[in-house]
C-alpha positions as CSV (number, residue, x, y, z in Angstrom):
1,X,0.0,0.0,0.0
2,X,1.3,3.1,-0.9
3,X,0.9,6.4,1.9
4,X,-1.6,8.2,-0.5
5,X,-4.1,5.3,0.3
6,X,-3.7,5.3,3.8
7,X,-5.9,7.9,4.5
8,X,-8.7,5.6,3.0
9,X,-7.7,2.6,4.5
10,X,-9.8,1.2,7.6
11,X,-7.7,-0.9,10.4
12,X,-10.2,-3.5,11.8
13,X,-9.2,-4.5,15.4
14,X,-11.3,-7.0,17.4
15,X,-10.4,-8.1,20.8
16,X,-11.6,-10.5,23.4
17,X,-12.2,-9.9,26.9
18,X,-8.7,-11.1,28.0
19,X,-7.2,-8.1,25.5
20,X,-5.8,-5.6,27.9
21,X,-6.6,-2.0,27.1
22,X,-2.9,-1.0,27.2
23,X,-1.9,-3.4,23.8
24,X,-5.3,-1.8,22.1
25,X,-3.7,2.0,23.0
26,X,-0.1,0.9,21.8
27,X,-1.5,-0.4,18.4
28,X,-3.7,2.9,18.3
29,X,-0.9,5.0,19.0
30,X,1.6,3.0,16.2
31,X,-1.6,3.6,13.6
32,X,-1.4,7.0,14.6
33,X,2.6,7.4,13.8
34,X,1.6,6.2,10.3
35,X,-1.4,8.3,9.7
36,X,-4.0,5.4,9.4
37,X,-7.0,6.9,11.3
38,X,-10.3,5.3,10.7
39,X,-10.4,2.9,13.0
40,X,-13.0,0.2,13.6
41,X,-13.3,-1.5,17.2
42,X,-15.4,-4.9,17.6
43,X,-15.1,-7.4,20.7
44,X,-17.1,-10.5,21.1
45,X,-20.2,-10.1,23.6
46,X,-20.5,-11.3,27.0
47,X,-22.7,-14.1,27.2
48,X,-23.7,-13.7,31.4
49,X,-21.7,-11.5,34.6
C-alpha cells in the first residue's frame, strides 16, 4: 500500500475480553505514527456477569 491510500484505508481490530486495554492503546498510537486513522473497534459479547 502506498501512503496516499492510507488515508482511506480502515484498520479493523477486534479483541476479546482477555485483550488488555494497554496493547489496544499501543497499536492505536503506532496507527497513529503512520497516519491510518479510521479505526473500527469490535469485541465479542459477554454471554452472562
Amino acid at each position: 500500500m502506498n501512503e496516499e491510500d492510507r488515508p482511506k484505508m480502515t484498520i479493523s481490530i477486534k479483541a476479546d475480553k482477555e485483550t488488555r486495554m494497554g496493547i489496544i492503546n499501543d497499536i492505536k498510537q503506532e496507527l497513529r505514527a503512520v497516519s491510518a486513522l479510521k479505526i473500527n473497534y469490535a469485541a465479542t459479547q459477554r454471554t452472562s456477569l
